[in-house]
N, C-alpha and C positions, 0 to 999 in steps of 0.2 A: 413287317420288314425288320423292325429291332426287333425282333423274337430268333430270326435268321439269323443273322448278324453276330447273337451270341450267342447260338447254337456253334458258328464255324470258326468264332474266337477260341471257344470253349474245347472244340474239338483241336484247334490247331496247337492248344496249351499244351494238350492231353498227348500229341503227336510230340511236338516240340521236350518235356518234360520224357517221355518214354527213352527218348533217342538221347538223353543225355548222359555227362560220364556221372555227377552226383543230384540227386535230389534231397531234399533238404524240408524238415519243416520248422518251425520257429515261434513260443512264443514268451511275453516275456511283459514288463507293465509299464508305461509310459509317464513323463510331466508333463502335461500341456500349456505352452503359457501363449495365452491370447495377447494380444496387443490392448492394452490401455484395463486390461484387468488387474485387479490386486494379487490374488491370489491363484496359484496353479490349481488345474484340474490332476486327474489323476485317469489313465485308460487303459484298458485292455487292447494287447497287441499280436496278430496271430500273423503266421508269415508262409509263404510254402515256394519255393524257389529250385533254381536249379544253377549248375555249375558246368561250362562245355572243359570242355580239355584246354583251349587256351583260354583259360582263368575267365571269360567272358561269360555273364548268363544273365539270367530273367527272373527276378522277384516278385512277387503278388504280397499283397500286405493290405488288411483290416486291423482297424483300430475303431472303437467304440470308448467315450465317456466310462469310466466308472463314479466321480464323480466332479461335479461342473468345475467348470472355473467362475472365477465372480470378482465383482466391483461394486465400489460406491461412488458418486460422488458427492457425497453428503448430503442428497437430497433423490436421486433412484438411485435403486439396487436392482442389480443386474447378474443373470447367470448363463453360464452360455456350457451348453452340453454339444459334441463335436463328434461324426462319425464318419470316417475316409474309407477312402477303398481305392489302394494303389496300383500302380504297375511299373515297375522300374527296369531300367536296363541298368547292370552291373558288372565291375569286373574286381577280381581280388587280387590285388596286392599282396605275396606271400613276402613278410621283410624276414621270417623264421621259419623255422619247420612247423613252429606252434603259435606262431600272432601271425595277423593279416589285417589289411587295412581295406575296406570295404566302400568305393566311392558310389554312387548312384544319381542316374536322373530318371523322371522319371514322367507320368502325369498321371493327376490325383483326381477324386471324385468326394468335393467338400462338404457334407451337408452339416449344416446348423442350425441349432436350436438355441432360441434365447428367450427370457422372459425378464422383465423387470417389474419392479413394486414403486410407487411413492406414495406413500401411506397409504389409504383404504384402496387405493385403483392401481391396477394388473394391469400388464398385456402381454402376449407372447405372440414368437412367431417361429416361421424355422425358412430356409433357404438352400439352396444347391450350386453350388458354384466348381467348375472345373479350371485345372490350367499343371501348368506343368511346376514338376518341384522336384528337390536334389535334397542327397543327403551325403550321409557319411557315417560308417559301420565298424568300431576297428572289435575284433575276435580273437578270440585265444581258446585253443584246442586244451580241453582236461584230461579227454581221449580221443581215439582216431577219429571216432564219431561224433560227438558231442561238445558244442564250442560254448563259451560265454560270450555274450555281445554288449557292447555299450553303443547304440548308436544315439546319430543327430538326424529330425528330417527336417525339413525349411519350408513352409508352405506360404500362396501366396492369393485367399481365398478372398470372396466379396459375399455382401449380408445387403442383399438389393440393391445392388449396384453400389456399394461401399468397399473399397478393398480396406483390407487389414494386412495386420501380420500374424502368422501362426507357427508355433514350431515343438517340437515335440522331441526330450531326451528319453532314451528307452533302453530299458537294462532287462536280458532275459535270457535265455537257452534255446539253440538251434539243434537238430538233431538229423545228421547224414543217413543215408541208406546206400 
């Protein structure tokens, strides 16, 4: 049944994206800062979207770890690796002919990975958590085609039934067709 399910997601993307006035891909490299870690991660961030004619459209968006984020607290050390897989409704804000402000909600697919050390003893684990999350994208046209992005996302994920906070700033290049 979920085999179905994203076969007719997949195909309705495929319809949806075909019939649109821009399609767009995107990609660009990410901060990630976990809640109660020291130090940010850093991630790869890939995007493939579309734009209707009234400035309304639909984002897809992967993001992968490149490298963890991590803590101590002076007694375990902790690292937490993080891979999304979004879907947002958006609409853009043209405030020029060349910047535009990019609001988004959306709902995300969290999974996590963490391990911690306290001296000679490990453990690690990973998790999957869903829920919904909002962002904010503002762009700037270099050419007709080709934008630069600074976005924010907001996420709001749990690590076996522990919510946190997650949020991730992302600088990168989109590309229209």
């Amino acid at each position: 049944m979920k085999k179905i399910v994203r076969e007719v997601l997949v195909l309705s993307m495929i319809t949806t994206f075909a019939s649109a006035n821009s399609l767009y891909v995107g990609a660009g490299v990410s901060l990630e800062d976990i809640e109660d870690f020291e130090n940010n991660g850093q991630a790869l961030e890939i995007s493939l979207g579309t734009v209707f004619d009234n400035n309304f459209g639909v984002e897809g968006k992967f993001t992968k770890s490149l490298s963890s984020s991590d803590g101590s607290d002076g007694t375990i050390n902790a690292e937490v690796d993080v891979t999304t897989v979004s879907i947002f409704a958006t609409y853009n804000a043209n405030l020029t002919p060349d910047f535009a402000l990019t609001p988004k909600l959306g709902f995300t697919n969290f999974k996590t990975d963490i391990s911690a050390t306290n001296g000679t003893l490990s453990a690690s684990g990973d998790d999957t958590s869903r829920g919904f999350t909002f962002g904010l994208d503002a762009k700037y046209s270099i050419t007709p085609n080709t934008k630069l992005y600074v976005g924010y996302t907001e996420y709001d994920p749990e690590f076996e039934g522990i919510s946190f906070d997650a949020s991730q700033i992302a600088f990168g290049v989109q590309q229209s067709f």
